[in-house]
C-alpha positions in Angstrom: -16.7 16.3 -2.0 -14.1 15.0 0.7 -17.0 15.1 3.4 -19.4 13.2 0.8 -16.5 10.9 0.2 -15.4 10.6 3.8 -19.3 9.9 5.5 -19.7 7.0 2.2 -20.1 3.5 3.6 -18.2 2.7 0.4 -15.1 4.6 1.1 -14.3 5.3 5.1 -17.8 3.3 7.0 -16.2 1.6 9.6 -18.0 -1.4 8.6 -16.5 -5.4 8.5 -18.0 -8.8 6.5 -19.5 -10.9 9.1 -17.5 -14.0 9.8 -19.8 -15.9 12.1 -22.2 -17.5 9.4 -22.1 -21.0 8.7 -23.6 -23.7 6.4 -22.9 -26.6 5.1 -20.6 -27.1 1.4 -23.1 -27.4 -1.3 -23.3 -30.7 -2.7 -23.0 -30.2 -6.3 -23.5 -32.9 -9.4 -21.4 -33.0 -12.6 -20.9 -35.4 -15.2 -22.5 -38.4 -12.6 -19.8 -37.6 -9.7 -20.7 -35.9 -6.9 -18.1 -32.7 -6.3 -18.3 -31.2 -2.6 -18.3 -27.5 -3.7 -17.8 -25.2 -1.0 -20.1 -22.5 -2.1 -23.0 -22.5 0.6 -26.5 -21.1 -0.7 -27.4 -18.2 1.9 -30.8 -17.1 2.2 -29.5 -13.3 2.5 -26.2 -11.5 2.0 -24.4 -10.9 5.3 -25.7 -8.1 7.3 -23.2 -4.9 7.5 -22.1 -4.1 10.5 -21.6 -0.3 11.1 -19.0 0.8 12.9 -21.4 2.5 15.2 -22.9 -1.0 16.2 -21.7 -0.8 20.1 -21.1 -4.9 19.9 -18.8 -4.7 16.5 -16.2 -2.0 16.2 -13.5 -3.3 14.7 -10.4 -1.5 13.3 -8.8 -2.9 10.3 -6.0 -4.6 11.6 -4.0 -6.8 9.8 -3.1 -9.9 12.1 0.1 -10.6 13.2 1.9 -13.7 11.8 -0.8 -14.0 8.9 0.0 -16.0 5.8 1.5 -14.0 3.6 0.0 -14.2 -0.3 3.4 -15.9 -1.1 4.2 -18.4 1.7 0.3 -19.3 1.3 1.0 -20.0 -2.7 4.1 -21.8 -2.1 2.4 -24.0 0.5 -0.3 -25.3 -2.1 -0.1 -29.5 -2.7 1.0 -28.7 -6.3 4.5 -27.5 -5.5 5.4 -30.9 -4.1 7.1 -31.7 -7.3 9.6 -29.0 -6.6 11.4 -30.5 -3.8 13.4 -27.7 -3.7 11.3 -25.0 -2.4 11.0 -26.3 0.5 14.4 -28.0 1.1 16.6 -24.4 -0.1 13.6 -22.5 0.9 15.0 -18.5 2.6 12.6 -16.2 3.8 11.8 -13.5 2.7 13.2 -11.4 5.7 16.7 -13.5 5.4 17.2 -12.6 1.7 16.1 -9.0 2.6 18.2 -9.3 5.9 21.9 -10.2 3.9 21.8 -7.0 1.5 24.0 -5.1 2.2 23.6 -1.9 3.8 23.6 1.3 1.8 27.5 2.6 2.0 27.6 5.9 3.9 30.2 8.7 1.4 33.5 9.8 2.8 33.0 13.2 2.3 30.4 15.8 3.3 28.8 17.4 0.7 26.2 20.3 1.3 23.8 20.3 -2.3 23.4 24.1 -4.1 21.0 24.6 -6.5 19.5 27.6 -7.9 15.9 29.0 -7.9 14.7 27.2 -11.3 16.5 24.1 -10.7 14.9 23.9 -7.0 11.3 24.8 -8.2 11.4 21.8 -10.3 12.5 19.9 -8.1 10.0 20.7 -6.0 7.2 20.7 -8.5 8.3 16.9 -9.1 8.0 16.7 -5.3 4.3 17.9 -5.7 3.2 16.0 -7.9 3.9 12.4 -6.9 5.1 12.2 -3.2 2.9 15.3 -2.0 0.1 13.9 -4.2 -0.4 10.5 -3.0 0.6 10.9 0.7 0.1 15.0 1.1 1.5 15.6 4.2 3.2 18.6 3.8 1.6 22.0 3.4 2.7 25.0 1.4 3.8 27.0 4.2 5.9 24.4 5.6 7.0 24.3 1.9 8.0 27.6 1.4 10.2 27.7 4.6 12.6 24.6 3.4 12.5 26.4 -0.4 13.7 29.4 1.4 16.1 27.0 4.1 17.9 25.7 0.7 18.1 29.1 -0.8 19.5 31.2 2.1 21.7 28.1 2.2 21.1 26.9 5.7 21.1 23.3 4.8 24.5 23.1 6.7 22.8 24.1 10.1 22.1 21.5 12.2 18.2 21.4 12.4 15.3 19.5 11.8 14.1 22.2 9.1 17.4 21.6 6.9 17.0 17.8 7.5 13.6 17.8 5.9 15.0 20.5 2.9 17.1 18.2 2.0 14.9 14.8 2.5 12.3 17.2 -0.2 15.2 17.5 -2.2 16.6 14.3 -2.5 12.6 12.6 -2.8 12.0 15.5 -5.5 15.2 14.9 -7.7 14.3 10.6 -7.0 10.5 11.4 -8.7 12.2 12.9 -11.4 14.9 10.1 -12.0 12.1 7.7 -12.9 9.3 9.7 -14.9 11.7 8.0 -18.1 9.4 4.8 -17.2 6.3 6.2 -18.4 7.7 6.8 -21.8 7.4 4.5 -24.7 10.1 5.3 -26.4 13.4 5.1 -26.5 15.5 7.7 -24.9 18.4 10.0 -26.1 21.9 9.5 -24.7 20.9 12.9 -23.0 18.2 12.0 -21.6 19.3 9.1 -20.2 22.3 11.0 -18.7 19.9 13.4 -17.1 18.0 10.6 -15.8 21.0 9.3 -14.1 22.3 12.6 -12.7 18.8 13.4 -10.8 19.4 9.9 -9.5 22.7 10.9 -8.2 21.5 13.8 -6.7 18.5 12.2 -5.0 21.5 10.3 -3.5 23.8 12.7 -2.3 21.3 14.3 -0.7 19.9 11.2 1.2 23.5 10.7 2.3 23.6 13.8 3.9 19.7 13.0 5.4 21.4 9.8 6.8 24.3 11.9 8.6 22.0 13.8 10.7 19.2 11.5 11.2 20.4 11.9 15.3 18.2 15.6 14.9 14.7 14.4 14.4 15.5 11.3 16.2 15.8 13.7 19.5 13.5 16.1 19.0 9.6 16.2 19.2 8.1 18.3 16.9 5.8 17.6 13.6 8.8 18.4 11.6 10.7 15.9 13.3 7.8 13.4 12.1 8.1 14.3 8.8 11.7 13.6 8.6 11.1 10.1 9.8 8.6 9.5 7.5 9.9 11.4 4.3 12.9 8.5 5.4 10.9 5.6 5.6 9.8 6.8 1.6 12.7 7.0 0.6 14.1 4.0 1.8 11.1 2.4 0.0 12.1 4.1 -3.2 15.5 2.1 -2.8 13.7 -0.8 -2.3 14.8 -1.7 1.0 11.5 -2.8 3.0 13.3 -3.7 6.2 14.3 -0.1 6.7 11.4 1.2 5.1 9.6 -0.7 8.1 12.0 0.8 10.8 11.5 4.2 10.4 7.3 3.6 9.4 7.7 2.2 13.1 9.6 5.3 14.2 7.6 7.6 12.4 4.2 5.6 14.1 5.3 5.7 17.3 6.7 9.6 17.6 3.2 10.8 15.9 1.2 8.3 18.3 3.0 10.0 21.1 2.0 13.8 19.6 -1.0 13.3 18.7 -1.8 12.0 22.5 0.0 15.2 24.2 -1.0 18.2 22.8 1.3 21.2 23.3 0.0 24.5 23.7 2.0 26.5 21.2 1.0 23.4 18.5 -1.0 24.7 15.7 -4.1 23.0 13.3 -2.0 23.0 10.4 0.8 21.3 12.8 -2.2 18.7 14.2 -3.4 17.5 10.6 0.0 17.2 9.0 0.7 14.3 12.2 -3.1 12.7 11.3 -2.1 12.7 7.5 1.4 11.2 8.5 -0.4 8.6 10.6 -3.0 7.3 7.7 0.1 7.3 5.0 1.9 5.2 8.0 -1.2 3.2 8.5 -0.5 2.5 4.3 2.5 1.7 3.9 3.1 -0.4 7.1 0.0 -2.5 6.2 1.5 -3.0 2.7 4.7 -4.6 4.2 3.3 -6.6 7.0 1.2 -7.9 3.8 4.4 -9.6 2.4 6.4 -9.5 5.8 4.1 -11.2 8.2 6.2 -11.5 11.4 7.2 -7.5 11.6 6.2 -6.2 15.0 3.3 -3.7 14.5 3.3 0.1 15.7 0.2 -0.4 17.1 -1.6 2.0 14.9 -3.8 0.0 13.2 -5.2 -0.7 16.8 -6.4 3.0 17.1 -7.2 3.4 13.4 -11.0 4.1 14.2 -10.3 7.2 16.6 -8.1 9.1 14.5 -10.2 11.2 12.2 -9.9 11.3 8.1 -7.6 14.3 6.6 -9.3 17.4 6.9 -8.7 21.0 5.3 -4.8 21.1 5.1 -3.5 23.6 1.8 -1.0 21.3 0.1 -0.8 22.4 -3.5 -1.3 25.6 -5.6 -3.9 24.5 -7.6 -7.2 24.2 -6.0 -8.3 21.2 -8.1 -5.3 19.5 -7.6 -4.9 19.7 -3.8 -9.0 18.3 -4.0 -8.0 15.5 -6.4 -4.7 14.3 -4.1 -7.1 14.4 -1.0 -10.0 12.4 -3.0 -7.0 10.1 -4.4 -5.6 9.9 0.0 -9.1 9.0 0.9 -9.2 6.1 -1.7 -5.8 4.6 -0.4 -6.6 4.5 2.9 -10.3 3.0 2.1 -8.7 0.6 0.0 -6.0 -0.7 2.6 -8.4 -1.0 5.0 -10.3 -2.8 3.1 -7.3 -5.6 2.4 -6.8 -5.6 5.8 -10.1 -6.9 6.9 -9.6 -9.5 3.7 -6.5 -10.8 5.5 -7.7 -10.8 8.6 -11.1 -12.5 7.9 -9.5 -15.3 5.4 -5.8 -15.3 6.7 -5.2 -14.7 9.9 -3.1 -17.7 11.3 -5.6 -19.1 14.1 -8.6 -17.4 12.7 -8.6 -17.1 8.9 -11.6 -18.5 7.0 -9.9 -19.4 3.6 -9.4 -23.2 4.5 -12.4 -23.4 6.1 -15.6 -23.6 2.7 -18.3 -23.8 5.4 -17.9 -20.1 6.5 -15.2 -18.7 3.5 -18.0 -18.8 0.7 -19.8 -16.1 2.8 -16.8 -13.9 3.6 -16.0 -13.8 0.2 -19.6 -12.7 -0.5 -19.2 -10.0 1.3 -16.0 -9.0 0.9 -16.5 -8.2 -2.6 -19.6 -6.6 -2.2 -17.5 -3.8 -0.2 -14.9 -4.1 -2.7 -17.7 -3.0 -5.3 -18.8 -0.5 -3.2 -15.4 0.8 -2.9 -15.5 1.1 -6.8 -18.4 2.2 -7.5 -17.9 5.4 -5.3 -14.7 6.3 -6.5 -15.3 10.1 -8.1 -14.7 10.6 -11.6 -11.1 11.4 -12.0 -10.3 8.3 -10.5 -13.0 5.9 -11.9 -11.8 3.0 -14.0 -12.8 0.2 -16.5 -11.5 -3.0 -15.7 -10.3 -4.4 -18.7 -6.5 -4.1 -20.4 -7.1 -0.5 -21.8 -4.8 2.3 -20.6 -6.7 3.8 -17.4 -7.7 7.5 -17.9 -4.7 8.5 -16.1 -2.2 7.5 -13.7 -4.0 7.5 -10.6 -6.6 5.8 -11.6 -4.3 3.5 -13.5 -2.9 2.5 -9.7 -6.2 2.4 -7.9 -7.6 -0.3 -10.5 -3.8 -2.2 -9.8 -5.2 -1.6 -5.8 -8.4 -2.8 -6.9 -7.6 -6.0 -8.9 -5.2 -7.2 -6.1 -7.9 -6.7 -3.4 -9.9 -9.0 -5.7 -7.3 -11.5 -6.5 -7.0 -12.0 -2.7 -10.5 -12.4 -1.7 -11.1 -15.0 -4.5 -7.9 -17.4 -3.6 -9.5 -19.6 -0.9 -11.6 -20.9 -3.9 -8.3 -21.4 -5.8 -6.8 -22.7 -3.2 -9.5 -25.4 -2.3 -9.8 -26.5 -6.3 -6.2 -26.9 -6.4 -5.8 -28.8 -2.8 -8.7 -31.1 -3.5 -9.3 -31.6 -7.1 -6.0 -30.8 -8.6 -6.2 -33.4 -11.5 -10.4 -33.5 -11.5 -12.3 -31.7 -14.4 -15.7 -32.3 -12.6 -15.5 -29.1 -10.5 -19.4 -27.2 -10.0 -19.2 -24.5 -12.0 -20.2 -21.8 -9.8 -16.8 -23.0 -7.8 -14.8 -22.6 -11.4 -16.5 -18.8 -12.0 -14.7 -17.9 -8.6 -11.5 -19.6 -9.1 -11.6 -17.9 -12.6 -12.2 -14.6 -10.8 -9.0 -15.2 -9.1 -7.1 -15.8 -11.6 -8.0 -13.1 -14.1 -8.0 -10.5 -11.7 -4.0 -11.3 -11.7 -3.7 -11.9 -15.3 -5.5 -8.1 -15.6 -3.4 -7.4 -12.9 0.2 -8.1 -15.2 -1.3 -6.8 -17.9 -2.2 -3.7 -16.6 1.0 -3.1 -14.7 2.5 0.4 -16.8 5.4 2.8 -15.5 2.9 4.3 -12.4 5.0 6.5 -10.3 3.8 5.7 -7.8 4.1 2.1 -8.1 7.8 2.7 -9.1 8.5 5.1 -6.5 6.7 2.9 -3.6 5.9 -0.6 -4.9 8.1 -1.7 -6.6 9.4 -4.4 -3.9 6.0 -5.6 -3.3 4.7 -6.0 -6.9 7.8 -8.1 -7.0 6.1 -10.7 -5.0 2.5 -10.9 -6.4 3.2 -12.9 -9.5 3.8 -16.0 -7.9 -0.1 -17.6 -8.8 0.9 -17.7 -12.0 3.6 -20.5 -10.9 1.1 -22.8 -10.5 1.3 -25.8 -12.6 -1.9 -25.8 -15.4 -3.2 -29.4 -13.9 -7.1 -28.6 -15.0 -8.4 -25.8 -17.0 -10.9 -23.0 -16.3 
């Protein structure tokens, strides 16, 4: 199923929207004005271009110094009445900049906890970090159980850094499964809640005391560390730091995965591709919000690094298929956003002002996004509408799915608003996009349920996709 999945156009096909096509804005009549809609007629959807096609291989880079979905929203005509937000306006990366940083404890403490305690930590472990970005196999696994156990957490090695970053990323995905529970919890509950949180921590304390190791050291556990990092710091909802060590993590597996040593093994070699594609993830989601981060460079190489292969993550054989399947999708779908932003909003380039060549990108845009859909296997697949997903993976892939959609369809929002903000006589075909817009992000809210993994990882970011629904209701659709 992974190499049906993997050779899909749908899911990995190297494949982009054509952005060269032009026309001329449809000149639409309603109620005796005439209403410059910028919805071209084409004689034929866009041709796809494979990523074989010697003249168009592209990777799915996501431009430097784009516009942001936020800074673009904030930007729109209508805001003008709110003289404020532009004349107390703070970026982002200032307010992000002035939080303070996370206060290191005085004293040293070295974490103990017993077999059962440890396995459930690291089932918790397994079944949310391990599951979406499954990076780390059960050998590798069973030597930090075993590190933690024989209590050699105290020596000074990469091994015991990346026990305890499992630990403290275990004991985190257990502080926050309370979300997904609609009910109210027990004074004991909640007190447990806290205590894993405490825990998670401690131990990241004692990660951030000995970070020096796998900052020296070259090795695919010294990878993971810097990565496993770069989650956690996510998890606290710091993005700035979550960036830093993405960027450290990017450029130490670049470097590996260039120089092959001869005592490096296959298991070694997939678990630095699998780090490089969740990297590839999680940086494109920040530089999404963050638009002036310097890149690691990896989304420049994205097309020669192959797909995650056979790498034994889990013990269950259906679920170590279903977190690859799940891997796959991810990766698909941020590559996917990343051509959107490129192709509409890329700051010299991007098509979403322009409605003789956007109408067409747009086209084609959500024809892959459909695609993207429609091959999605069947533990994943989704409805969209408000009902509860049929679990929570899928629940987050449709969340994936109408943001991807929401962002493709605002250059029609954004020309309504920008030229017609206060006029009713709007072609219709122009108002059926702009509504696609707009109830992808109402779907979107509605929709949004205690996901792990959108507590453990987006958090932050959902934070900023609300803003649309800012805009002043000047005209109805």
């Amino acid at each position: 199923m992974n190499a049906m999945m993997a050779a899909s156009p749908a899911f990995m096909n190297h494949h982009v929207a054509n952005d060269h096509n032009t026309g001329s804005p449809q000149t639409a009549y309603s109620g005796g004005a005439t209403i410059a809609s910028p919805l071209p007629q084409p004689t034929a959807r866009p041709r796809h271009l494979s990523f074989h096609d010697e003249q168009s291989v592209h990777n799915a880079v996501l431009s430097s110094f784009h516009t942001s979905a936020t800074e673009s929203i904030l930007s729109w005509q209508l805001f003008d009445v709110f003289p404020s937000i532009r004349q107390n306006y703070t970026s982002i990366f200032h307010l992000e900049q002035a939080i303070m940083p996370i206060a290191s404890r005085s004293s040293t403490m070295h974490p103990y906890v017993g077999s059962p305690e440890l396995d459930h930590i690291i089932e918790s472990f397994q079944a949310n970090i391990n599951f979406w970005y499954p990076a780390m196999s059960k050998n590798k696994r069973n030597q930090l159980r075993n590190c933690v156990l024989l209590r050699k957490l105290e020596q000074p090695t990469a091994l015991s850094v990346l026990a305890l970053l499992m630990m403290s990323l275990g004991c985190a995905s257990q502080s926050i499964i309370n979300i997904a529970v609609p009910r109210d919890l027990t004074s004991d509950e909640h007190e447990y809640y806290k205590q894993r949180k405490l825990m998670a921590d401690i131990c990241f304390d004692e990660v951030l005391k000995r970070l020096y190791i796998p900052h020296t050291e070259m090795s695919s556990t010294a990878v993971q560390c810097l990565f496993y990092t770069a989650v956690y710091f996510a998890f606290s909802q710091r993005p700035l730091q979550a960036w830093e060590y993405i960027n450290a993590t990017a450029a130490k597996c670049r470097l590996l995965l260039s120089y092959h040593s001869p005592g490096e093994s296959a298991e070694d070699v997939e678990c630095l591709r699998r780090i490089f594609w969740s990297c590839y993830i999680l940086e494109s989601d920040y530089l999404a919000e963050l638009s002036g981060l310097p890149e690691s460079g990896l989304a420049s190489i994205e097309s020669t690094i192959p797909l995650p292969g056979s790498y034994d993550t889990h013990e269950s054989q259906v679920d170590e298929e279903h977190s690859s399947l799940y891997f796959l999708a991810c990766i698909s779908m941020r590559r996917l956003l990343n051509r959107v932003h490129n192709l509409l909003y890329a700051k010299e380039t991007g098509a979403s002002l322009d409605d003789a060549r956007f109408p067409f990108i747009v086209e084609e845009l959500d024809h892959q996004l459909e695609e993207w859909r429609d091959f999605l296997p069947p533990a994943l697949q989704f409805v969209v509408d408000t009902q509860p997903a049929q679990g929570q993976h899928a629940g987050f892939l449709r969340q994936r799915y109408l943001t991807c959609r929401s962002v493709i369809y605002r250059p029609y929002l954004t020309w309504v608003l920008t030229n017609h903000p206060q006029d009713i006589n709007v072609a219709q075909n122009v108002l059926e996009k702009c509504r696609n817009c707009l109830d992808a992000c109402l779907l979107h809210i509605i929709n949004l349920r205690g996901f792990a993994h959108t507590v453990m990882m987006d958090t932050w970011i959902c934070s900023l996709s609300y803003v649309v629904f800012l805009t002043p209701p000047r005209f109805s659709i």
